[in-house]
Rosetta silent file (secondary structure, phi, psi, omega in degrees, C-alpha in Angstrom):
SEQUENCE: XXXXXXXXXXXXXXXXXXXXXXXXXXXXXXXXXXXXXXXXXXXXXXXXXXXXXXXXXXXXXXXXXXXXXXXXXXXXXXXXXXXXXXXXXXXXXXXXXXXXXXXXXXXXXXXXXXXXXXXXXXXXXXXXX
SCORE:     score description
SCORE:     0.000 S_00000001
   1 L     0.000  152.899 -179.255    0.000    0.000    0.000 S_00000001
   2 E  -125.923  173.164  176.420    1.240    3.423   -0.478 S_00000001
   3 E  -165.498  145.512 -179.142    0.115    6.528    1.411 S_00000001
   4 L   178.958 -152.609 -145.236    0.522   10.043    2.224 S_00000001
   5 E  -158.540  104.268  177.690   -0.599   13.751    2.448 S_00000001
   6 E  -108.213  131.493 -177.530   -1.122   15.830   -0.560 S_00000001
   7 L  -141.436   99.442  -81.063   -0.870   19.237   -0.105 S_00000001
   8 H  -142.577  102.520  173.390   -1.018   22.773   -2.510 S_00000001
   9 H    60.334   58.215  179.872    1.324   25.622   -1.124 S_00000001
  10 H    63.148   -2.525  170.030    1.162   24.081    2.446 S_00000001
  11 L   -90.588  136.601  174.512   -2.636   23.790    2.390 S_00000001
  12 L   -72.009  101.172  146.798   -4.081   20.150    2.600 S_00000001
  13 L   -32.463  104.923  155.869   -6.350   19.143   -0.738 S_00000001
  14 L   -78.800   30.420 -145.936   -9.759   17.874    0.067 S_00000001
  15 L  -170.885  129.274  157.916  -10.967   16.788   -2.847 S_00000001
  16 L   124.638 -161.567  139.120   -9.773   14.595   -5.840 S_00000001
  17 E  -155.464  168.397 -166.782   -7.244   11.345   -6.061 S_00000001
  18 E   -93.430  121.732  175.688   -4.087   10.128   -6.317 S_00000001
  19 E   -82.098  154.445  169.270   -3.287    7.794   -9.551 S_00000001
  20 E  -158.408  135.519 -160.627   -0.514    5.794   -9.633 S_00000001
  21 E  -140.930  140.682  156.589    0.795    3.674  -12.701 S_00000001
  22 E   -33.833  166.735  154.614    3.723    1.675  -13.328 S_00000001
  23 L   -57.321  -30.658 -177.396    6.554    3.213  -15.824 S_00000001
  24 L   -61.021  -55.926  163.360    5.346    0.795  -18.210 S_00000001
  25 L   104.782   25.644  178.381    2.205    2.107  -17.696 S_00000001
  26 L   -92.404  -20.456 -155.782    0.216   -1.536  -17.645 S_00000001
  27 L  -129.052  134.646  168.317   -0.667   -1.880  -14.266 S_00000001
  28 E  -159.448  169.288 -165.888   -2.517    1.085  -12.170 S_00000001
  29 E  -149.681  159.009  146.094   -4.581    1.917   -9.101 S_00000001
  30 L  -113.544 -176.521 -162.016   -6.305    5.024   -7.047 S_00000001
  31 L  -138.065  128.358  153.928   -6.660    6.370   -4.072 S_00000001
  32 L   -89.129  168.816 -178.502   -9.242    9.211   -2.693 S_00000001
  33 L  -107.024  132.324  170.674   -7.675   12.169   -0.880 S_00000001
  34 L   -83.450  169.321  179.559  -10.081   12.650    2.489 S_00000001
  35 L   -58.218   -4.705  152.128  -10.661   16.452    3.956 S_00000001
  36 L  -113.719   24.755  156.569   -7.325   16.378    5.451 S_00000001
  37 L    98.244  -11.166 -166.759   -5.422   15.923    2.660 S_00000001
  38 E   -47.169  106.129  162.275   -4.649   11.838    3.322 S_00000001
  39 L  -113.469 -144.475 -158.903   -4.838    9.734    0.910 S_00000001
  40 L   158.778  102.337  150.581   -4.273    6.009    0.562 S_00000001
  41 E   -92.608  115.486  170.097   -3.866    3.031   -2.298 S_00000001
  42 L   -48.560  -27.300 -154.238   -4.307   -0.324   -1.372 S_00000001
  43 L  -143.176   11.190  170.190   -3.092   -1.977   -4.109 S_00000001
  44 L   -20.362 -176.303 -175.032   -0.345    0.400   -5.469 S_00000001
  45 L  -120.202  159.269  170.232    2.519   -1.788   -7.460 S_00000001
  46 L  -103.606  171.519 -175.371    6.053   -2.614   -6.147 S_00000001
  47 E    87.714 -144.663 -162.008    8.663   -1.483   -8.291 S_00000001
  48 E   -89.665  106.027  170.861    9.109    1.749  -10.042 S_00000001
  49 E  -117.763  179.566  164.076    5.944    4.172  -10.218 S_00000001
  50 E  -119.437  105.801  145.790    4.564    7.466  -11.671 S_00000001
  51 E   -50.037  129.530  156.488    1.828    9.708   -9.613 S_00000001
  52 E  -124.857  166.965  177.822   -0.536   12.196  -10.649 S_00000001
  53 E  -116.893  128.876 -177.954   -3.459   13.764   -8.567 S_00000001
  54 E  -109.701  111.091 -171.701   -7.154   13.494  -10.312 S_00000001
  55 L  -125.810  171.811 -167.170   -9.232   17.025   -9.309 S_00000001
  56 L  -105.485  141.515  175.985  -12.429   17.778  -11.199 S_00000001
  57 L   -71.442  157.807  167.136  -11.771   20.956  -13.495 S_00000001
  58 L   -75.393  112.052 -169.010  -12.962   24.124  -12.410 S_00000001
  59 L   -18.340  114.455  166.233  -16.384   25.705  -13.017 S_00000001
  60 L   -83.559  146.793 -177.576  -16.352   28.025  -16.182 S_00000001
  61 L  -100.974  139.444  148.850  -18.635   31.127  -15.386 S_00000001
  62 L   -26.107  112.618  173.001  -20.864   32.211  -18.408 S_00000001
  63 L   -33.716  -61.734  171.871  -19.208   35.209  -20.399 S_00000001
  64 L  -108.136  157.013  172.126  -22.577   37.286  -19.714 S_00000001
  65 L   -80.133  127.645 -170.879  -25.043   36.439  -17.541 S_00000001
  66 L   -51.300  149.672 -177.977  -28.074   34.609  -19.055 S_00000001
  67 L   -90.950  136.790  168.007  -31.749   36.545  -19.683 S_00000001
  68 L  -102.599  115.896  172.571  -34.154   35.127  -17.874 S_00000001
  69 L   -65.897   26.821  173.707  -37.063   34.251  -18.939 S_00000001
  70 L    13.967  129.551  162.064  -40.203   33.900  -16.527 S_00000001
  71 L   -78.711  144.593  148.061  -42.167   30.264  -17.543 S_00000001
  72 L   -38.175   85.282 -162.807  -45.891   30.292  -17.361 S_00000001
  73 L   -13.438  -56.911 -170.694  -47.364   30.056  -13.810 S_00000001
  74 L   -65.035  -31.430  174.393  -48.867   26.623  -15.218 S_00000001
  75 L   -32.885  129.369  170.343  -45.599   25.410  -16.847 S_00000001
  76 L   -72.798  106.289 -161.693  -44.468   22.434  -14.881 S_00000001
  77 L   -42.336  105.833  140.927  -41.091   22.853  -12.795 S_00000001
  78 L    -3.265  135.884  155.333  -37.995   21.778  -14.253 S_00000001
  79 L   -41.123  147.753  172.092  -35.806   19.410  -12.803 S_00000001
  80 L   -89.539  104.852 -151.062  -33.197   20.434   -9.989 S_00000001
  81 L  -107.745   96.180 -140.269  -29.980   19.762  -12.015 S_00000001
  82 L   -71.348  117.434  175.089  -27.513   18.212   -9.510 S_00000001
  83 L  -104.262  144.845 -154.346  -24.387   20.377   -8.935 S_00000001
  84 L  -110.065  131.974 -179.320  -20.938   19.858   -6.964 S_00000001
  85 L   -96.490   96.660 -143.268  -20.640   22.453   -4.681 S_00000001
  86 L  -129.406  148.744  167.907  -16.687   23.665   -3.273 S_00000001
  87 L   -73.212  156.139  170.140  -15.511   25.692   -0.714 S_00000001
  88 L   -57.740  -67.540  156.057  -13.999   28.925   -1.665 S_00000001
  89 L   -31.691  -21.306  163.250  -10.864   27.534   -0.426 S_00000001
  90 L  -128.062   31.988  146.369  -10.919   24.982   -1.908 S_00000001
  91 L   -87.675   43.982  124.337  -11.213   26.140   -5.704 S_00000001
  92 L   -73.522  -44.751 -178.311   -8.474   28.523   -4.765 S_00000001
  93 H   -50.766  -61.697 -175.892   -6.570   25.107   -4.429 S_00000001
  94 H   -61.806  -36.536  151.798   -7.591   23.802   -7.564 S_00000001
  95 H   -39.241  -46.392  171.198   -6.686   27.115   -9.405 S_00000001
  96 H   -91.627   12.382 -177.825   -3.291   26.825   -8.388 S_00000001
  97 L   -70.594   79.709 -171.768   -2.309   23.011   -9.566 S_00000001
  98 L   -52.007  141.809 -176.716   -0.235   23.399  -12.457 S_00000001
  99 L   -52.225  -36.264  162.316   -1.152   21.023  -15.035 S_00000001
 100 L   -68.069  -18.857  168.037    1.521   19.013  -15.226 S_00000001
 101 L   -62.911  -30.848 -171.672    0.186   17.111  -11.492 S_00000001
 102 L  -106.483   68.946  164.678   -2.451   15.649  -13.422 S_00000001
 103 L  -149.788  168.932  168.310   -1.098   13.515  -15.768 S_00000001
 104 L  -119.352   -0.997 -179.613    1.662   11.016  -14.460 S_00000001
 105 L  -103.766   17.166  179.976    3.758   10.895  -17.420 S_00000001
 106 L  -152.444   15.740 -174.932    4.764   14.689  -17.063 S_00000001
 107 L  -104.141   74.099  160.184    3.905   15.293  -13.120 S_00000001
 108 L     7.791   35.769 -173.017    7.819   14.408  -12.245 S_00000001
 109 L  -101.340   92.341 -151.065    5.995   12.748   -9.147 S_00000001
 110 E  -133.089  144.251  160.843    7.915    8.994   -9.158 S_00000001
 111 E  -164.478  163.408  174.670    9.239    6.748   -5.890 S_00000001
 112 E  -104.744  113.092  173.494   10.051    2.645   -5.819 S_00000001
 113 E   -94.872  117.766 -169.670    7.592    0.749   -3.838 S_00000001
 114 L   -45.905  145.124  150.269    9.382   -2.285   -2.212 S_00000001
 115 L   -41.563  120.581  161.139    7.249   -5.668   -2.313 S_00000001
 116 L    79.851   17.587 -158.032    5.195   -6.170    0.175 S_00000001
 117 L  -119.461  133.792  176.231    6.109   -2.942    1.992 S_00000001
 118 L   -95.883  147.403  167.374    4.024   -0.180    2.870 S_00000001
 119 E   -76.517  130.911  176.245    4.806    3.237    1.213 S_00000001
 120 E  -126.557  122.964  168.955    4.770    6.954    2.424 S_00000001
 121 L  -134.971   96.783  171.235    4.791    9.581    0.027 S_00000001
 122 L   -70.095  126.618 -159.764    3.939   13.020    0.410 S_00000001
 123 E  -104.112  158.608 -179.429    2.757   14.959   -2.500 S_00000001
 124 L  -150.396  106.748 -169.449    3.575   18.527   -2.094 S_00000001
 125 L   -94.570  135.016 -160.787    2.605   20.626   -4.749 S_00000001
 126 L  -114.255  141.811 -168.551    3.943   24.344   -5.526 S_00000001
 127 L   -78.894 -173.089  179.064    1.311   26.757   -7.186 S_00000001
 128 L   -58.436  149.849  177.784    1.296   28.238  -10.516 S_00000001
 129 L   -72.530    0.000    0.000    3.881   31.455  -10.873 S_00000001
């Protein structure tokens, strides 16, 4: 198992997971990161890997705001259209995660997990200039 603490300019990520793939890039597993930044794979690989961290892109805001239109009093309610909801904090996080963390063949994020050993790796991510 591997494990550790991912965290974005010294703030702990709540949100997301960690991938982790061989070099080869046949064999891979995730992890989620909990509200205090933890995260944990069970089933990580021994040998040589690459990490990346998997966040949900960030809301795009409309260019203009949309006209609204008033429905007919009789007109039948629309659906509630389910939406993921974020802290300010922590889309501030997710704003600064340079692009290169989420991929694993270009996030320079790599350690050797022994067989049969458990792994600690702390990801510690520096924001965008």
């Amino acid at each position: 198992p591997l494990e550790g603490v991912v965290t974005v300019d010294g703030e702990p990520l709540e949100i997301g997971s960690v991938f982790v793939e061989t070099e080869d890039g046949k064999y891979h597993d995730s992890g989620p990161i909990g509200k205090d930044g933890h995260y944990s794979v069970s089933n990580a690989p021994a040998g040589k890997v690459r990490l990346c961290v998997v966040v949900p892109d960030l809301p795009t805001l409309p260019a203009a705001p949309p006209t609204k239109v008033e429905p007919p009093p009789d007109a039948p309610k629309p659906p509630e259209e389910p939406t993921a909801s974020y802290s300010k904090k922590t889309l501030a996080l997710l704003a600064k995660i340079p692009e290169k963390y989420r991929q694993a063949s270009k996030s320079e994020l790599s350690l050797e997990i022994q067989p049969r050993a458990r792994a600690t790796f702390d990801i510690t991510i520096k924001s965008r200039p």
